[in-house]
RODO-2510 file (C-alpha; in nm, 4 decimals, decimal comma):
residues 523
     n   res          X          Y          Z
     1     x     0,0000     0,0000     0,0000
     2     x     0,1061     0,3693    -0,0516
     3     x     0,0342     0,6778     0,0528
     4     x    -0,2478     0,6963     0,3768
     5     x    -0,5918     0,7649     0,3161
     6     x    -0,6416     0,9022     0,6931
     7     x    -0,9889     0,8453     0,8007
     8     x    -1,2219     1,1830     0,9487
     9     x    -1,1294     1,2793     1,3093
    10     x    -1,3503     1,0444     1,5347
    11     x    -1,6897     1,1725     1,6627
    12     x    -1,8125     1,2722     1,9620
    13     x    -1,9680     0,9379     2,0028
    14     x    -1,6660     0,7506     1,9126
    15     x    -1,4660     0,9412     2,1778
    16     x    -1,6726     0,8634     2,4750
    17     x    -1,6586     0,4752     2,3856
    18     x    -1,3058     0,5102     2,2907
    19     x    -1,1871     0,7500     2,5847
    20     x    -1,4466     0,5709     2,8627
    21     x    -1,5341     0,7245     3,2013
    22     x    -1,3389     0,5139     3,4533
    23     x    -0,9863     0,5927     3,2978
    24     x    -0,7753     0,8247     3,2716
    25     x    -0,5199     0,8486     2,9571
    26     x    -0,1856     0,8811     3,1373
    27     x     0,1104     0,8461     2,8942
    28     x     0,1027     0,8104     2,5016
    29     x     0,3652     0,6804     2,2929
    30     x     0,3190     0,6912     1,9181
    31     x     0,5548     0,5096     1,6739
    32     x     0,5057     0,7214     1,3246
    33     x     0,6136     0,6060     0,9575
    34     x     0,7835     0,8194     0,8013
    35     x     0,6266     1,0051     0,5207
    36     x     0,6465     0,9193     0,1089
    37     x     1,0018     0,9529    -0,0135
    38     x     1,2048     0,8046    -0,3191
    39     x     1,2523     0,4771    -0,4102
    40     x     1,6050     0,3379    -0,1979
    41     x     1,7428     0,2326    -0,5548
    42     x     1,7015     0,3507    -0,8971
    43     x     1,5080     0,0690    -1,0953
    44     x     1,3091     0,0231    -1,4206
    45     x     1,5117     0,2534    -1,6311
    46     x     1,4513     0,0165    -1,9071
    47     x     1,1030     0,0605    -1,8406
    48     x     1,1098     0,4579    -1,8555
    49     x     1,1535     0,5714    -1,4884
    50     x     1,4504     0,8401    -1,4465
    51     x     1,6516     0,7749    -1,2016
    52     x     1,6011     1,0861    -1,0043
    53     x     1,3028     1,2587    -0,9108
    54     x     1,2131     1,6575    -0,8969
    55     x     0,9799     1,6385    -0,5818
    56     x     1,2521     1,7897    -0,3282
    57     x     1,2107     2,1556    -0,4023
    58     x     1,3503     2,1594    -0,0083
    59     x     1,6731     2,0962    -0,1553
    60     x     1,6876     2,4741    -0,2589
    61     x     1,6706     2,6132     0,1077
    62     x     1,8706     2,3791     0,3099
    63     x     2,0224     2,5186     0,6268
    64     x     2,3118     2,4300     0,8352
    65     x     2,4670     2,5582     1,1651
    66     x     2,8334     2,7439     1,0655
    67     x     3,0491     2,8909     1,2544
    68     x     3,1387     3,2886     1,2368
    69     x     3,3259     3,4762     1,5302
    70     x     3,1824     3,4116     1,8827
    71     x     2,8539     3,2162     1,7623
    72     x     2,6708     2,9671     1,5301
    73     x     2,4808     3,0833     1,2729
    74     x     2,2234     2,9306     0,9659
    75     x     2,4274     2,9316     0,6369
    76     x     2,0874     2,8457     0,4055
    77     x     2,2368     2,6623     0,1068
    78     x     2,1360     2,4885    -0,2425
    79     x     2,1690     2,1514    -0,3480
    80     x     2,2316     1,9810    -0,6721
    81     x     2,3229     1,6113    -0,6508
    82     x     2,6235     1,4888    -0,9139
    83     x     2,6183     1,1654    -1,1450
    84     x     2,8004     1,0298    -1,3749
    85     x     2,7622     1,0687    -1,7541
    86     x     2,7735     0,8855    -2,0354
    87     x     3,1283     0,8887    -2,0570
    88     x     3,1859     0,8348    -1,6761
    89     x     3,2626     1,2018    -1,6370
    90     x     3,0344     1,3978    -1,3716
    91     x     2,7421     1,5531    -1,4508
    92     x     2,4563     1,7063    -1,2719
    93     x     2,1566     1,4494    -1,2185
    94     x     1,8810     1,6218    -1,3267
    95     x     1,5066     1,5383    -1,3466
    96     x     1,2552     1,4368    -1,6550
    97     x     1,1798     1,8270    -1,7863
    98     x     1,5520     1,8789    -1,6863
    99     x     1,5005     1,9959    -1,3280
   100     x     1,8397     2,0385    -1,0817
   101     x     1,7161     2,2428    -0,8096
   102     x     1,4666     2,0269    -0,6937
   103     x     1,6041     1,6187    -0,7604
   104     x     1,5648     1,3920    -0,4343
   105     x     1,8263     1,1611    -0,3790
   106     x     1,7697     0,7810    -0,3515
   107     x     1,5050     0,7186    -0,0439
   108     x     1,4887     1,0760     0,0469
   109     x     1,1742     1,2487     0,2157
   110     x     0,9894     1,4366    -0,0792
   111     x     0,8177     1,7643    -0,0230
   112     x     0,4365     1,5476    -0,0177
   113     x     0,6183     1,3376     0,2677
   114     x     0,6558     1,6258     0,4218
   115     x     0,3326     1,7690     0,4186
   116     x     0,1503     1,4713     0,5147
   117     x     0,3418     1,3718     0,8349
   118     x     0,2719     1,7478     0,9017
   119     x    -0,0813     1,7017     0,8773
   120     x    -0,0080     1,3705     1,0822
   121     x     0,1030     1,6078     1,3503
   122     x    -0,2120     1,8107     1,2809
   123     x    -0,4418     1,4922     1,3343
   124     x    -0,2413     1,4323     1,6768
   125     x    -0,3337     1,7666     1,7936
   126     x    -0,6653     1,7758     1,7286
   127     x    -0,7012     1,4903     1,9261
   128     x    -0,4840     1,5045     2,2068
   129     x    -0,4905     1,8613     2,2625
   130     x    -0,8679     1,9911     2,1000
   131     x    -1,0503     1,6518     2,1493
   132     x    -0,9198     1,5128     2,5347
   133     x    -0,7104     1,8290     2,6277
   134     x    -0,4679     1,5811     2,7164
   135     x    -0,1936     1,7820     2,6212
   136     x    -0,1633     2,1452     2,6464
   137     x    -0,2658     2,3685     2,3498
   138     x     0,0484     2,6226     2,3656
   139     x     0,4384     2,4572     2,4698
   140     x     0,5827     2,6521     2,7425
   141     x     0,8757     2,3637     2,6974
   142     x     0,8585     2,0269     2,5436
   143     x     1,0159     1,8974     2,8653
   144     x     0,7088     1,5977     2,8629
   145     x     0,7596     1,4768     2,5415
   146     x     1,0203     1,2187     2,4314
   147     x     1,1297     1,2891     2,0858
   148     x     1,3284     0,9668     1,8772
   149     x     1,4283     0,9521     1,5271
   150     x     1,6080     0,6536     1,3401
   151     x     1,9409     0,7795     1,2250
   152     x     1,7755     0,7778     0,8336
   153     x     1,6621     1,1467     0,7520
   154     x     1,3755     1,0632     0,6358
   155     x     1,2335     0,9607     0,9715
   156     x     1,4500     1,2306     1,1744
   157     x     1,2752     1,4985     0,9066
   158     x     0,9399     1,3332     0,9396
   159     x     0,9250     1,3364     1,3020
   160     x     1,0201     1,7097     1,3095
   161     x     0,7196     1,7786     1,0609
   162     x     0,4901     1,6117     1,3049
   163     x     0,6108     1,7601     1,5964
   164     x     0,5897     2,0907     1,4201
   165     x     0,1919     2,0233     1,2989
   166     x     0,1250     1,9583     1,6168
   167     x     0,2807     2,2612     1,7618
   168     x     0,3258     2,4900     1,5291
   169     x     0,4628     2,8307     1,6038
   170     x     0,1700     2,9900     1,7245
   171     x     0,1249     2,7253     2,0093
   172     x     0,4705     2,7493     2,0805
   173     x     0,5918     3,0078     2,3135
   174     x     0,8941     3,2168     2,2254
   175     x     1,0916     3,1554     2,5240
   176     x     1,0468     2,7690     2,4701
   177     x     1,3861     2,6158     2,4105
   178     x     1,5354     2,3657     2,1845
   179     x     1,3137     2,0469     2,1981
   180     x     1,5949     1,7622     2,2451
   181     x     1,5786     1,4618     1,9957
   182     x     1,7225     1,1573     2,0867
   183     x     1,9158     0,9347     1,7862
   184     x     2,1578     0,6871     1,8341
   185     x     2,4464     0,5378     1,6595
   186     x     2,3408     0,3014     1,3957
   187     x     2,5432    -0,0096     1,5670
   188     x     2,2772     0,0479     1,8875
   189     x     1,9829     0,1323     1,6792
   190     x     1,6491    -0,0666     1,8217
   191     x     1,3862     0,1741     1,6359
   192     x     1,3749    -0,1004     1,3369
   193     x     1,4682    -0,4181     1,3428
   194     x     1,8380    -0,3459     1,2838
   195     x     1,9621    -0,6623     1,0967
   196     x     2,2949    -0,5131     0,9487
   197     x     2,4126    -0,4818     1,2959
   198     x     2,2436    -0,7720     1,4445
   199     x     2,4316    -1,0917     1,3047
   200     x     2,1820    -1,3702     1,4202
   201     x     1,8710    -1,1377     1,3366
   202     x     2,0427    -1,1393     1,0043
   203     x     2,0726    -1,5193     0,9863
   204     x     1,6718    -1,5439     1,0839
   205     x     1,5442    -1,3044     0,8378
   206     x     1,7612    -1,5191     0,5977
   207     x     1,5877    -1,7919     0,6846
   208     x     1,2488    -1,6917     0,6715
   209     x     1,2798    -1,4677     0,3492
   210     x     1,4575    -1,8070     0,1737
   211     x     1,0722    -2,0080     0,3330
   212     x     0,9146    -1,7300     0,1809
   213     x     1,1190    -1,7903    -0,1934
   214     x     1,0600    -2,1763    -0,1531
   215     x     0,6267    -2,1294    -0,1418
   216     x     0,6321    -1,8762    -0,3571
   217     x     0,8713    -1,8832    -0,6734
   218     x     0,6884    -2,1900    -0,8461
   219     x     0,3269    -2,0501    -0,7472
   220     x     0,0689    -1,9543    -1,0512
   221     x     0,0673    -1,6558    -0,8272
   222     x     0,4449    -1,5564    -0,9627
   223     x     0,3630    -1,7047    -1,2567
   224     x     0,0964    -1,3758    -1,3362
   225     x     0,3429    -1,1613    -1,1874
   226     x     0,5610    -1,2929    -1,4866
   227     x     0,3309    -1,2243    -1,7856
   228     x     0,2803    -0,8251    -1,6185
   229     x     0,6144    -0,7677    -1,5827
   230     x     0,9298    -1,0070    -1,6550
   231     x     0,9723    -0,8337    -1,9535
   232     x     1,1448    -0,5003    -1,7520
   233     x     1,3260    -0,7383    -1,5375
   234     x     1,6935    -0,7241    -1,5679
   235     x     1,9322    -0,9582    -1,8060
   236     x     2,0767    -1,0982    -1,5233
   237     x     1,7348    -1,1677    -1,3842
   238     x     1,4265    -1,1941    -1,6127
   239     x     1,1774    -1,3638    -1,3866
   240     x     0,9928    -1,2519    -1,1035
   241     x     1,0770    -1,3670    -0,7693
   242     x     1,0548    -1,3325    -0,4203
   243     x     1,4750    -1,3617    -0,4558
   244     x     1,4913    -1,2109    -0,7928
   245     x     1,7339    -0,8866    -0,8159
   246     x     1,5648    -0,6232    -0,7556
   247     x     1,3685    -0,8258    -0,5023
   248     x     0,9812    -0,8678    -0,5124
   249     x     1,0045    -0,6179    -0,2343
   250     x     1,1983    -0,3580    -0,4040
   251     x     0,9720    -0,3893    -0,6892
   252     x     0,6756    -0,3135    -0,4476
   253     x     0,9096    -0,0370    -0,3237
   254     x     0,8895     0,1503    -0,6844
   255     x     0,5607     0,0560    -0,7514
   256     x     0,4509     0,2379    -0,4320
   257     x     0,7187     0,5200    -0,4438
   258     x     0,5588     0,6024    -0,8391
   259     x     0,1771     0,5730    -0,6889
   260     x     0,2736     0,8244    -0,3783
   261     x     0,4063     1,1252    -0,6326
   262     x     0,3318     1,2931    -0,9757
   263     x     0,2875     1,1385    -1,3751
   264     x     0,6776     1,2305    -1,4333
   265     x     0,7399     0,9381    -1,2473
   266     x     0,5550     0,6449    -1,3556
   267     x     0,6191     0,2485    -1,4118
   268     x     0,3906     0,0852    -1,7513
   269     x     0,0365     0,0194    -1,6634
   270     x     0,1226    -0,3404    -1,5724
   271     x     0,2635    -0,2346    -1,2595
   272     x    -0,0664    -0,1319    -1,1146
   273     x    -0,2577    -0,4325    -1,2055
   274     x    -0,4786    -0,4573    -0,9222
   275     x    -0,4622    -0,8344    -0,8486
   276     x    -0,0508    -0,8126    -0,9313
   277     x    -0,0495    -0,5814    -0,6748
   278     x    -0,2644    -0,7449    -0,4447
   279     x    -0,0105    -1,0397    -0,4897
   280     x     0,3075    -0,8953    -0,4243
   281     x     0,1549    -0,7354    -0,0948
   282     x     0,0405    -1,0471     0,0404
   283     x     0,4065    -1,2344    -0,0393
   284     x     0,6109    -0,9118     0,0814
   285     x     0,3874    -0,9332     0,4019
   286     x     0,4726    -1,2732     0,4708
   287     x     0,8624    -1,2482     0,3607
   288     x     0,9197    -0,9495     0,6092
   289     x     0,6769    -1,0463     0,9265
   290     x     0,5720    -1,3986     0,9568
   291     x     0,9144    -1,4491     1,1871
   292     x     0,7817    -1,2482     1,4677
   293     x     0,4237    -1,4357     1,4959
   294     x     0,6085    -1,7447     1,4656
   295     x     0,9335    -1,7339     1,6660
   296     x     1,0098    -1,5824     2,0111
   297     x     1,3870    -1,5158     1,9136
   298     x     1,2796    -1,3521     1,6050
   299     x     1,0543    -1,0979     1,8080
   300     x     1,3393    -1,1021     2,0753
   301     x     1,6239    -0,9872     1,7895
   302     x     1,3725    -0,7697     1,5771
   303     x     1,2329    -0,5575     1,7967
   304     x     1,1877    -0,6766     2,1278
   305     x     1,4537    -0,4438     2,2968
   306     x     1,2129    -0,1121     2,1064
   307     x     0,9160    -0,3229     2,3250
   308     x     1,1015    -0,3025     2,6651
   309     x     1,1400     0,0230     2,5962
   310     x     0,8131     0,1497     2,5109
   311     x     0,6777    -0,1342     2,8533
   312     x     0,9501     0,0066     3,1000
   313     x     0,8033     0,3717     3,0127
   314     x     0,4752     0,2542     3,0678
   315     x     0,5909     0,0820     3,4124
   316     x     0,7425     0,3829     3,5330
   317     x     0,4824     0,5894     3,4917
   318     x     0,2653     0,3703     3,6647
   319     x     0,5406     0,4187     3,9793
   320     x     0,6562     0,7787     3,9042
   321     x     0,9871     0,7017     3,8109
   322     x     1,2629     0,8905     3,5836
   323     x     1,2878     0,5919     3,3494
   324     x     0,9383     0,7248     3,2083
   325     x     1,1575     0,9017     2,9408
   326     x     1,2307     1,1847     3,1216
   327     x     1,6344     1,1272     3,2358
   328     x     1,7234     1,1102     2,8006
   329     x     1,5085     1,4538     2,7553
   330     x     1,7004     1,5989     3,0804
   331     x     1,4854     1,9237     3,1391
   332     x     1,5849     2,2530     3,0055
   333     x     1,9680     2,2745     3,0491
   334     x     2,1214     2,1781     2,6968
   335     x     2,4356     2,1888     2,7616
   336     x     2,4568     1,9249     3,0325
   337     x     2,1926     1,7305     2,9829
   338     x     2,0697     1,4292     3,2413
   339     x     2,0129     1,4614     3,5788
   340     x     2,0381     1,8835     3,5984
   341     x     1,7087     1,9225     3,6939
   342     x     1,4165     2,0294     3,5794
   343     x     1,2811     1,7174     3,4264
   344     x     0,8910     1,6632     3,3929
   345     x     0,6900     1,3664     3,3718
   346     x     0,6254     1,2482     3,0133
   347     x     0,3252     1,2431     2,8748
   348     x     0,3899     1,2034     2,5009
   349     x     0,6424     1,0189     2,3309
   350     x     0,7123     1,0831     1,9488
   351     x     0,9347     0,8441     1,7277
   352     x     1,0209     0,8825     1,4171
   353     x     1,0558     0,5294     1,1751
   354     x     0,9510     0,2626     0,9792
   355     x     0,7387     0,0348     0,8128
   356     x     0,9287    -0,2353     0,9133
   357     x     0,8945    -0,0952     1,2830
   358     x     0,5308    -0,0785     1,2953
   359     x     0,4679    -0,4344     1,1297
   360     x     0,7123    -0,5726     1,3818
   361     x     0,5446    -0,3767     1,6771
   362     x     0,2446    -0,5210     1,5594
   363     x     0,3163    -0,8734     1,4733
   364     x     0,5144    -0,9286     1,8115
   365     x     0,2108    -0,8668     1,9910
   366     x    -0,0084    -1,0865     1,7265
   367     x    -0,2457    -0,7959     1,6240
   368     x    -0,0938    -0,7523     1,2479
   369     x    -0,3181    -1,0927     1,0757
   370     x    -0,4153    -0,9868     0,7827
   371     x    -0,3067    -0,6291     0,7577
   372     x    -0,1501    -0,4703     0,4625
   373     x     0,1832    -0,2955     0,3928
   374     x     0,2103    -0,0253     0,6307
   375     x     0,1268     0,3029     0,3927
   376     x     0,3314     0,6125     0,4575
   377     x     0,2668     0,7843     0,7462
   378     x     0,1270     0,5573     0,9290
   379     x     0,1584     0,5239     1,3256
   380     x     0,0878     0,3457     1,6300
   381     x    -0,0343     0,5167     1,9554
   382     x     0,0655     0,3051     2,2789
   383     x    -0,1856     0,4581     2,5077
   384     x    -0,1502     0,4147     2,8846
   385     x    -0,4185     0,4258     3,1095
   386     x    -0,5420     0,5251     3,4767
   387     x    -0,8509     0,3738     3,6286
   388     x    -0,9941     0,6903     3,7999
   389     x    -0,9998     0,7143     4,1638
   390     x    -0,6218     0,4976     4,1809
   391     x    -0,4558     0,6729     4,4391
   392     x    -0,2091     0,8958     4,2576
   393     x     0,1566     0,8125     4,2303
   394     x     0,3822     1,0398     4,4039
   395     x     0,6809     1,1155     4,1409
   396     x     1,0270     1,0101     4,2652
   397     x     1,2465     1,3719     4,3153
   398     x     1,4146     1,4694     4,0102
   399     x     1,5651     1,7967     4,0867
   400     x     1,9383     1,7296     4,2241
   401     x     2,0813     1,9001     4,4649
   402     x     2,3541     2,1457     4,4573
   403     x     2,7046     2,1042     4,5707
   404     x     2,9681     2,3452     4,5488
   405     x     3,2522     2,3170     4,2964
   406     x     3,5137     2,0980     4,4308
   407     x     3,8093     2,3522     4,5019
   408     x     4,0788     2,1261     4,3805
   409     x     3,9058     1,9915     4,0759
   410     x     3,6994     2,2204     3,9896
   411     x     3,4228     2,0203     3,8258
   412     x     3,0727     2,0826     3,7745
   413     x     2,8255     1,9611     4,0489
   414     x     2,7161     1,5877     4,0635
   415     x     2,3561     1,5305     3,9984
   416     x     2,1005     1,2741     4,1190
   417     x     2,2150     1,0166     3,9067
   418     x     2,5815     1,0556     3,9508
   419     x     2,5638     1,1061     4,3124
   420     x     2,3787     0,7461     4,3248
   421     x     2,5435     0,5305     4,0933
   422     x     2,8817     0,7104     4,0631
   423     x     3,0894     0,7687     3,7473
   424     x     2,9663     1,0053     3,5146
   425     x     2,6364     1,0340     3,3357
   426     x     2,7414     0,8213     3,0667
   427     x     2,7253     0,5163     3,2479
   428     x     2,3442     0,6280     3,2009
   429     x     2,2096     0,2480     3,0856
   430     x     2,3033     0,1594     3,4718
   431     x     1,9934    -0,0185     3,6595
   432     x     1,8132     0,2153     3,8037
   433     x     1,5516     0,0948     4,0875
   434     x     1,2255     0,0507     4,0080
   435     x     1,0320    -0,2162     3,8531
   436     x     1,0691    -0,0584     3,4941
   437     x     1,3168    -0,3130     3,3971
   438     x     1,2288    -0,6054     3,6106
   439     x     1,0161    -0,8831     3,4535
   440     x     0,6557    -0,9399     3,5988
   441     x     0,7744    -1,2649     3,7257
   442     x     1,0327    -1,1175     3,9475
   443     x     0,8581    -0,8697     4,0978
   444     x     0,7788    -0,8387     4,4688
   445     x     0,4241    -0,8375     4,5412
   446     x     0,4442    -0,4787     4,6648
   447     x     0,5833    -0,3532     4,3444
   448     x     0,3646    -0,5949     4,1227
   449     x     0,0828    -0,3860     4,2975
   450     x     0,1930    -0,0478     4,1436
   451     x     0,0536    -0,2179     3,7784
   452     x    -0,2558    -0,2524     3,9302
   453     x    -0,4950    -0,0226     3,7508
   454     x    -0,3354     0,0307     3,4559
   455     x    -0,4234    -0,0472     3,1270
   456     x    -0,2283    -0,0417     2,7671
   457     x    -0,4694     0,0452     2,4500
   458     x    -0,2982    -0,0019     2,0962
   459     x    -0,5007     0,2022     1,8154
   460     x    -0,2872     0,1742     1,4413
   461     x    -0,4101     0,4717     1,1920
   462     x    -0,6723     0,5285     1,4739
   463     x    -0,8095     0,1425     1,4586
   464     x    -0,8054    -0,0083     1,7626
   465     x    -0,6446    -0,3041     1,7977
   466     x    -0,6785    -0,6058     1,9972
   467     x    -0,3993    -0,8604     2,2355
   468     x    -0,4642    -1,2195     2,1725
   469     x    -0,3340    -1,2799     2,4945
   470     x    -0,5748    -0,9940     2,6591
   471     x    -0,9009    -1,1335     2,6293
   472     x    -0,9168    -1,3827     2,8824
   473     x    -1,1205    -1,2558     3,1564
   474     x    -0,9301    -1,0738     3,4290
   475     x    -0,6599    -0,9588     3,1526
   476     x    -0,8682    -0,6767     3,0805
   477     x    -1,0890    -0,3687     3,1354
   478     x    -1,4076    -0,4716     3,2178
   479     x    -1,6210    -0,5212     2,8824
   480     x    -1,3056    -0,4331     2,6453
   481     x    -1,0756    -0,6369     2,5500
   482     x    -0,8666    -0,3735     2,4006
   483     x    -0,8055    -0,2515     2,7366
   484     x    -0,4988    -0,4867     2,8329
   485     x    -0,4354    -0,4617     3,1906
   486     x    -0,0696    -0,3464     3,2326
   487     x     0,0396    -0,6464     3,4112
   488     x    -0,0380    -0,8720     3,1459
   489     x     0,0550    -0,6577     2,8354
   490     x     0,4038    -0,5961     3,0291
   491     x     0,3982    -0,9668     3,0963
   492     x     0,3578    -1,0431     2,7321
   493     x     0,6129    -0,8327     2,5876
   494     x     0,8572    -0,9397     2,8598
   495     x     0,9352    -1,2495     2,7351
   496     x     1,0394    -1,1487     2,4155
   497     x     1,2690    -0,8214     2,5788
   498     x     1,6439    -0,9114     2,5607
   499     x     1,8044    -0,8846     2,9126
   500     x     2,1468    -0,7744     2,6412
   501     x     2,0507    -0,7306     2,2949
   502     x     2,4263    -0,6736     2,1550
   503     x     2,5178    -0,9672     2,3208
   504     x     2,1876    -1,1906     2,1811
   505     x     2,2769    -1,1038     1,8938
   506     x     2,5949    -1,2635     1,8313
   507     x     2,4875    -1,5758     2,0064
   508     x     2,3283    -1,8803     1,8417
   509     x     2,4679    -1,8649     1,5556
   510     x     2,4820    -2,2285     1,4815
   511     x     2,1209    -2,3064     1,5742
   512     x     1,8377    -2,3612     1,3415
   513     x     1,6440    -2,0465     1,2615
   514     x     1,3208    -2,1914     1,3043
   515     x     1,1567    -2,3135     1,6716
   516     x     1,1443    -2,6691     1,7418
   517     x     0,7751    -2,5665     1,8651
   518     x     0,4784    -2,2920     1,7695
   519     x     0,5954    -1,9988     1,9249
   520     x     0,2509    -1,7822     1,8893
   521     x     0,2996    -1,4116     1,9516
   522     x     0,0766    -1,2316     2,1297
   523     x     0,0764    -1,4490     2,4542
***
């Protein structure tokens, strides 16, 4: 599927059965898509598609931080990207009338992908903020919302478009400072399932993407694929296949990249045959996230250590605790960072990423059966609940205290987290206590009592969607099913959360890919 077809903001029926009396929303963490882009590789020049495309008219104002005497300033800049010619000289890529000024490069964010995870931001507001006042209508700071981007620009630049529809500048105050983002390296990334640095998750979605070949290649399925298309596949590869170069998958990249943007970029009508398309969906479905319905390492590996994540924020802000998200974002001093004070609750968590993040998310928690390609711009809201009349949760103290300057060293004040643990703040993935990062199992009764009254609600593109493992009476709200109780939904995803993902995954490298034994999700 391509671009989102958002449906109308819900009713004021659909609110009060969606947003029930007897709960109160507490924390929301939404997991966005990034919007439509370029393809990741330039294919089907043979068939008539250039290989660059003239929807980045951004690429004319780009700005960068440069230094000048005594400060940091925007140098705004234009870009042209360079190829080579026809006699392996460069040249300037242009587009199909000849355009420079505006060419994307390969998988970049396009000016429509920008606009519509904009009016994804829009969509949030006018929920959380018009709808359920949940969140305040002007930003004083953005101290209580966690901000996350995959190191990809595309999702870094999408996430800053939906941040920026949701608050735009007139519902931001002018003393507000910096919002902070939080990326990582790409050899820690958990915000897709990250199999270039993830050797056995590598050798499992080997595995299952070679199943996938084996039911597929010989199928009259492929076999119509064939008599639409072969005839643009490459020398080297003139069938169809699930393994064929480009992939089936990177054919359904371009097909969906061409239907998201204008007629100067278009395959031959056989590329939009409904039932071919229909076809490669339901194969590139299976290829990519059948592993993490079916196997508990897969899940584990793929994006199990994103699920302890978004669970441990969930379980902290059941207890009050820092691990809510609040110790990355650091309150308002940027130049120090964690633990200086100031920190705030979060309420909001934004990341910016993937299809294959929201599939995963999905399929590890078996609520993706039968569910198409993620479109652009889609997203997942993690909502956490309150039942109403819980006694509140008193908030562990965040502000540090303040210690002179050592005389003899002169360094800068310990805070909280220093003054606890010791070292320095970048020993910040120390265990903190609290029962964010405990397993259900190993919790104390007391602390296994701070779930209680808490409930986890998934919607994707505002559907709500439903736990297998929730609907057995007492694992739910009263009446809903979609109302897991946090104890069970933490429970769930617990035993799929690496206790040390880097470590995981160079381990087992010799055993089979597949489980001896049906590994359901969702339980």
């Amino acid at each position: 599927m391509t671009t989102l077809q958002p449906r109308k903001p819900y009713s004021q029926e659909e609110l009060k059965a969606l947003y029930p009396d007897g709960v109160q929303l507490q924390l929301v963490q939404i997991l966005l898509r990034h919007g439509e882009r370029s393809p990741v590789s330039a294919r089907f020049q043979n068939a008539g598609l250039g290989a660059f495309w003239p929807y980045c008219a951004v690429a004319r104002q780009m700005v960068s931080a440069t230094k000048e005497p005594g400060q940091w300033t925007p140098m705004t800049w234009r870009r042209r990207l360079e190829t080579f010619g026809t006699d392996d000289g460069p040249v300037i890529a242009s587009g199909p009338q000849g355009e420079v000024d505006s060419i994307c490069n390969l998988g970049e964010l396009t000016d429509k992908g920008r606009e519509t995870t904009w009016q994804l931001g829009r969509r949030i507001r006018h929920l959380y903020v018009d709808q359920l006042g949940f969140m305040p209508s002007t930003l004083q700071d953005a101290d209580m919302i966690y901000l996350r981007a995959t190191p990809m620009p595309r999702a870094l630049e999408s996430l800053q478009q939906a941040f920026r529809g949701m608050y735009p500048s007139e519902h931001r105050s002018p003393s507000m400072p910096p919002a902070t983002i939080i990326t990582r390296a790409p050899s820690d990334e958990t915000l897709y399932p990250n199999d270039s640095n993830c050797r056995r998750f590598a050798v499992l979605s080997r595995a299952f993407a070679q199943r996938t070949s084996d039911r597929w290649n010989s199928t009259n399925e492929m076999e119509y694929l064939n008599t639409l298309i072969s005839k643009w596949m490459p020398e080297s590869s003139k069938r169809v296949a699930v393994d064929s170069h480009p992939r089936l998958s990177g054919i359904m990249d371009t097909i969906n990249s061409t239907l998201a943007h204008g007629p100067e970029t278009r395959l031959p009508k056989e590329f939009y045959d409904p039932k071919g398309r229909a076809i490669i969906e339901k194969i590139g479905v299976e290829e990519w996230f059948d592993g993490y319905k079916e196997s508990q390492e897969y899940r584990s590996l793929g994006i199990g250590s994103l699920m302890g994540d978004i669970v441990a924020r969930m379980a902290a802000s059941a207890e009050g605790s820092s691990e809510d998200g609040s110790l990355e974002i650091g309150g308002k001093d940027g130049q120090t960072g964690i633990g200086r004070g100031g920190e705030k609750a979060i309420k909001l968590g934004l990341s910016g990423c993937h299809d294959t993040t929201l599939a995963a998310v999905l399929s590890s928690l078996g609520a993706f059966n039968g569910e198409p390609w993620p479109p652009y711009t889609s997203h997942i809201a993690l909502e956490l609940f309150k039942k109403t009349g819980q006694k509140p949760t008193i908030p562990a103290k965040r502000k540090f205290e303040e210690s002179p300057v050592s005389p003899t060293t002169g360094s800068e004040p310990k805070g909280w987290f220093e003054k606890w643990f010791g070292g320095s703040v970048s020993s910040q993935n120390a265990s903190l206590a609290g029962i964010a990062r405990k397993k259900v199992e190993e919790l104390q009764e007391s602390d296994r009592s701070k779930l209680d009254g808490y409930f986890v609600r998934i919607r994707y593109n505002d559907k709500v969607m439903t736990v297998p493992g929730c609907k057995p009476p007492g694992k739910h709200l009263d009446g809903d099913p979609s109302f897991c109780t946090l104890e069970q939904f933490k429970g769930i995803v617990d035993k799929y959360t690496p206790s040390h993902w880097k470590k995981d995954c160079q381990s087992n490298m010799d055993v089979p890919a597949f489980p001896q034994k049906p590994e359901p999700a969702g339980y």
